[in-house]
Each structure stands twice: as C-alpha cells, then as structure tokens.
N, C-alpha and C positions, 0 to 999 in steps of 0.2 A: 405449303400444304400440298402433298400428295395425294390425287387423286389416280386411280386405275379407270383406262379406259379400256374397256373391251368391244373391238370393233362386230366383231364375229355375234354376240350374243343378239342382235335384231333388236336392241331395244337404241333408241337413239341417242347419239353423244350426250345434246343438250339433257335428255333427261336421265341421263346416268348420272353427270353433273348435281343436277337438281336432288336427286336421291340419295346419292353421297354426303353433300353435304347437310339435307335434310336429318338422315340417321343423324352425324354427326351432334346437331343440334340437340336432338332427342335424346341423347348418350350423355349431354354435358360437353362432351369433349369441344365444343363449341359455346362459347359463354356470352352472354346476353353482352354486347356492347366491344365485341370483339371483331376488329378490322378485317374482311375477307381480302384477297390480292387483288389487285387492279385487273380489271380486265386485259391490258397487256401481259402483266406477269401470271396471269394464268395461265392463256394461250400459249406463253413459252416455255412453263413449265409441262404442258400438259401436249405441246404440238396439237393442238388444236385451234380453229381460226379464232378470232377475237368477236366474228359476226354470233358465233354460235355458245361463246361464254357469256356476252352479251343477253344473248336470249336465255339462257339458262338464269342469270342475274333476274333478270323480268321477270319472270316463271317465280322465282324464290321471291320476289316482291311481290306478285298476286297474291301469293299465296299468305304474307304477311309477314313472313319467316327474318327478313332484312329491311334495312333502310337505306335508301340509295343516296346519296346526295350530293349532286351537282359539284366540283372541286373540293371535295372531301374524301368521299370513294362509299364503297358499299359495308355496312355494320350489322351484326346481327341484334336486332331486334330484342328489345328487352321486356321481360315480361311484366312487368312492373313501372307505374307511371311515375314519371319524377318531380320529386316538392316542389322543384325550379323550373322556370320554363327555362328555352334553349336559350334563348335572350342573356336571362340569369346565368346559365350555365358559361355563356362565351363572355362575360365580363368578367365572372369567377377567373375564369383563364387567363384574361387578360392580365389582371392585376399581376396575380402569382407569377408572368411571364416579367414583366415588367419589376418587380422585389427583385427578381432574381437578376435581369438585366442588371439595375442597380445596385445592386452587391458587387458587382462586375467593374464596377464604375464608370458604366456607360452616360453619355449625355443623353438628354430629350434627344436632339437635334440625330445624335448617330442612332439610339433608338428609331428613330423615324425613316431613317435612312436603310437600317436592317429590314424596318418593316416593308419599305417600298419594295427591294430586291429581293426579298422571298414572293411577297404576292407577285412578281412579275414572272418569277421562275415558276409557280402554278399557276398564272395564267397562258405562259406555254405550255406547260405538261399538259391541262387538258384542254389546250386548242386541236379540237379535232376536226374533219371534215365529215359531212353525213353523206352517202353517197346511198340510194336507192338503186337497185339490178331488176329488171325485168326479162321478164321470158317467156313463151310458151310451157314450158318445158321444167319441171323440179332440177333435172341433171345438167341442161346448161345452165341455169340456176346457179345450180355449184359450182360448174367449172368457173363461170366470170367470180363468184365471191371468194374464192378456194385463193385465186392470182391475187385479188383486189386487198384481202385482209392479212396481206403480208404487207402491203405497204404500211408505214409507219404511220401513228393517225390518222387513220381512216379507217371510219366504223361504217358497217354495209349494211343492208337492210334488202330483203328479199320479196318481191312481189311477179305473184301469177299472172301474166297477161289478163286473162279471161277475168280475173277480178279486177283489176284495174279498169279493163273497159267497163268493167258494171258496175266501179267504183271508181268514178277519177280521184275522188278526194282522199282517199287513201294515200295519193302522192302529195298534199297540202299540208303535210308536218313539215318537218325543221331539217330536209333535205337539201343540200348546197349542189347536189348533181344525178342525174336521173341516165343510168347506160342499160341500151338495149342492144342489140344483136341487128344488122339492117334490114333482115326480114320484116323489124316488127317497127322503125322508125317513122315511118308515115304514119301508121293508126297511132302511135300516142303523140304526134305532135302536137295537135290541137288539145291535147288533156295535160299540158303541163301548167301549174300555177304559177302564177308571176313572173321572176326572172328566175327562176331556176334551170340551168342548163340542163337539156338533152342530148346524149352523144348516142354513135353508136360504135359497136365494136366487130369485128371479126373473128368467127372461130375456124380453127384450120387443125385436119385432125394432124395427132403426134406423129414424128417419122418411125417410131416403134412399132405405131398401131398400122401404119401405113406398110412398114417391113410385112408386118405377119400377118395381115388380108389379102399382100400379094401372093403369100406362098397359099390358098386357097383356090382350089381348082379342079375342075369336073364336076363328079356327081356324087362329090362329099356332104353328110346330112349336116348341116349346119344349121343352129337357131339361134336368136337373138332374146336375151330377156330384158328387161329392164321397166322404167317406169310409164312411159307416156308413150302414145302410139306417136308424138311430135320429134321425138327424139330416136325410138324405132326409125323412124323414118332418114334422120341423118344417116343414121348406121348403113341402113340399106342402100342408101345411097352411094357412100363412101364405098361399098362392097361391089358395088354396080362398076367406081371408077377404078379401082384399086386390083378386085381379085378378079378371078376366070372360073366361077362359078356354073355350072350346068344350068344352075334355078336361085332365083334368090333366097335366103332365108325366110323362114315363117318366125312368128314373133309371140314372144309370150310374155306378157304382163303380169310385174311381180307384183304380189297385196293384192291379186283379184281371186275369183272365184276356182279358176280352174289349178290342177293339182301339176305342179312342177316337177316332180318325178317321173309322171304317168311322160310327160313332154320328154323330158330327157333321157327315156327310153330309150327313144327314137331318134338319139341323134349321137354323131361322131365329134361335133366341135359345139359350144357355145361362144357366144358375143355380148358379153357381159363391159356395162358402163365402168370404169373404175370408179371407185368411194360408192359403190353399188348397194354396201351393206345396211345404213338406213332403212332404203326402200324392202329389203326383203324380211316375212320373217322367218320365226324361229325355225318353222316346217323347213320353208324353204331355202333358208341356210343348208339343215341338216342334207336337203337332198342335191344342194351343190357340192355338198362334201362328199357324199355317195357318187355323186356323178367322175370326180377326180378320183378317186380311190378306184372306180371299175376302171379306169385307164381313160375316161375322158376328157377333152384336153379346152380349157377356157382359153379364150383372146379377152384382154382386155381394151376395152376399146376410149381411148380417154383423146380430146381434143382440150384447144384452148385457146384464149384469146390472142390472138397472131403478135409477133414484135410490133410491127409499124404502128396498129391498132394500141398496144399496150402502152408503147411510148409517149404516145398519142395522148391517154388519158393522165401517164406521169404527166404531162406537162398542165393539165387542164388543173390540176389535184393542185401541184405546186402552186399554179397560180391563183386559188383560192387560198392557199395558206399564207399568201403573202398579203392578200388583201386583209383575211380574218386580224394578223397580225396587225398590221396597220390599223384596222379599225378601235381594235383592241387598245391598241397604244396610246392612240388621240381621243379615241369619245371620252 
C-alpha cells in the first residue's frame, strides 16, 4: 500500500497516515475485513519509524475504523455484525484447513507438528520489546525514538517529563524498559513500577552540526527556532561551545503566538532542529521558505544518542529478547 508523505505540508506524518487511509476506507478502495501491513512493513515501505505508524494504527482504532489484534495484525473493520461469533468463525477455519491438510495425506501426528512450527514462528514475529522514552523536550523526544525504532522489534512509546512527573502511572502499562537522557535520571527514579528497567542515555551533537556552528563568528544576526525553550537551550549551548559568536542567539518558538517572518527579518542565519517540520505550521513553513529564497541560510542542528550510550541500550534490548523468548518457550 502506497502512501505519500509530505513532510513540508505542517500537518503531521501520523495524521497524514490516518487520513490516507481513512479516505481510503470511505472510497471502498479499502474493504471491510481487509488486512492493513504490519507495522514493520509499513515503516519500510513508507521510511517512516514504526513508533509513529504505531500511533497512527491507534488513532484509526479510536476512531473505530480497524481492528487490531494481538498476533494477527491490524483489519479494517467491518461494517456489518457477523451471524458467527469469532469462536465460530476460527473453527469454521480450522476444519476447512485441516480437509485440506487431509487431502494432502497428512497424519494427525504431522498435522500437529505443522501446527506447533507455525505458531512458534508467530510467536517470534511478534516478540517485541516495549521501550518507553522520556524527556523534557518533544525534539529530544525524537532524536532518542528516531535511533531506537530502527532497531528490529522494538516498539517506542514517547512520554513528556512534566507529565510523567504529574503522572507516574502513565509509565505502569506493558513497558520492558524506560530511557531517559542523564539530566532527567534521578527525578524519575523513584517513579518506576515494578522491575521495569531505567537507563539513561547520552546525546552528543552531530560532527556536521558541530562543522557549521564553528564556522559562526562575530556579529552575525543568528536565531534559533524550534520547539521548547528546553532544547533552545541545548542549541545555545552547543553555540556557546562550538562557535565565536559576538552575542548569542535569540530564540523563537514555533506553534506559538508571535509571527516568524516578522523574526526572520532580522536575521542572517537560522538554527533550526532537524525533523523540525511537525512542530511548525503551515504559516511558518511558508515563511521559512521565504527566508531561504531571500538568500538566507538555515543550519540544521540534529544531535543523538552517542555510540557507547547506543550500544549500551543494544545490549539491554537484546537481553530482554532473550528472556521474552525463553519465557515464551517454557510457560
């Protein structure tokens, strides 16, 4: 299934996603009882993370539009109740698999033996890990889920600090591991449930972003936009260690009140987060495109979860996947 994403337009992946295939639905072109892709095979058809087709899936479950189900996958919802319950319906199946088996001239015994080695191969397909991300910050947010939902099994899940603290129990679902950034690993230590692990990780900005804040220097008008004054504040930091700046950047906050244009008047360079476009909209797209077209020149400023830190968590992931397995195998 081809879906277009367009980054540019301000509206956001997951609910481009949700739209798409809603139309879809509404068109026919999507028929009641028909398999959507895995949330894997969406993600790599579409290069987008898996955390955020995930959430797009949810969104089309609120809304009633699909049916998700647990080692099965996600179906679109049918408009129409059925004479059978589902009960009925997976014995209906059974039989009809089992005739055909037998025509085959399979035994009970190898019958039973097929059936063991399929259920085992989807019980690993969907052995996943649930890992929770916390943060200050929406844009480090990203950056740690951006790295994280490339690994293979492993579905992410993203939480606010500030909600977290006003909510611990938001971390109390079906989480196998909870990573924060070190700034923030003391305050949620006490808020972890049960034995769910807490890591933390380290972000170290990119040697790109690091190249082109050195070459900044004097009394060039430079501004920073993005989402959180929490993450402003890395930036300016980074610009404190990196460039030779006369004055540091001033900061403007995208999706707030004041007018982005009027801002970029007044300036020679911006310092814009990468995967920045979410956060802004429509307006404020249009007048970062105004800003490049009069000759002004963006840095993009993208950090990440550091190797040692990263490897760090590969090994922690692996080591719940071995356990799930095992668990799997013998209970």
């Amino acid at each position: 299934m081809q879906i277009s994403i367009t980054e540019e337009s301000g509206v956001p992946i997951y609910q481009q996603i949700v739209d798409d295939i809603s139309a879809r639905i509404q068109s026919g072109s999507l028929l009641p009882g028909q398999q959507l892709p895995t949330v894997r095979e969406l993600a790599s058809q579409t290069g987008v993370s898996r955390g955020t087709i995930k959430h797009a899936y949810d969104c089309l479950g609120q809304l009633g539009l699909v049916d998700m189900t647990q080692g099965r996958g996600t179906f679109i919802r049918s408009s129409q109740s059925w004479d059978m319950s589902a009960k009925d319906q997976a014995m209906t199946a059974i039989d009809q698999m089992l005739d055909k088996l037998e025509q085959l001239s399979f035994t009970a015994q190898e019958m039973r033996i097929f059936f063991d080695l399929k259920l085992r191969e989807r019980e690993d397909e969907y052995l996943s890990i649930q890992v929770g991300v916390v943060d200050c910050s929406p844009e480090s947010l990203a950056v740690i889920c951006r790295q994280l939902s490339a690994l293979p099994r492993v579905e992410v899940q993203r939480f606010l600090l500030e909600d977290v603290l006003e909510s611990p129990q938001l971390l109390r679902g079906n989480l196998d591991l909870v990573i924060t950034t070190a700034t923030h690993f003391a305050a949620l230590e006490d808020k972890m449930p049960g034995r769910t692990k807490l890591m933390r990780v380290v972000l170290s900005v990119a040697s790109g972003t690091v190249l082109a804040l050195g070459r900044l220097a004097g009394a060039k008008e430079v501004g920073i936009a993005c989402k959180s004054h929490s993450y402003a504040n890395i930036i300016r930091k980074s610009c404190g260690q990196f460039s030779q700046l006369d004055r540091m950047p001033d900061v403007y906050l995208l999706g707030g009140a004041q007018e982005l244009e009027e801002y970029l008047s007044r300036k020679e360079i911006l310092i814009l987060p990468s995967g920045y476009h979410p956060c802004a909209s429509s307006k404020e797209a249009k007048a970062l495109e105004g800003f490049v077209a009069g000759g002004g020149e963006i840095i993009r400023f993208e950090n990440q979860v550091d190797r040692g830190s990263f490897i760090y968590v590969e090994e922690q992931i692996g080591k719940l996947m071995r356990a799930g397995g095992e668990e799997s195998e013998y209970s």
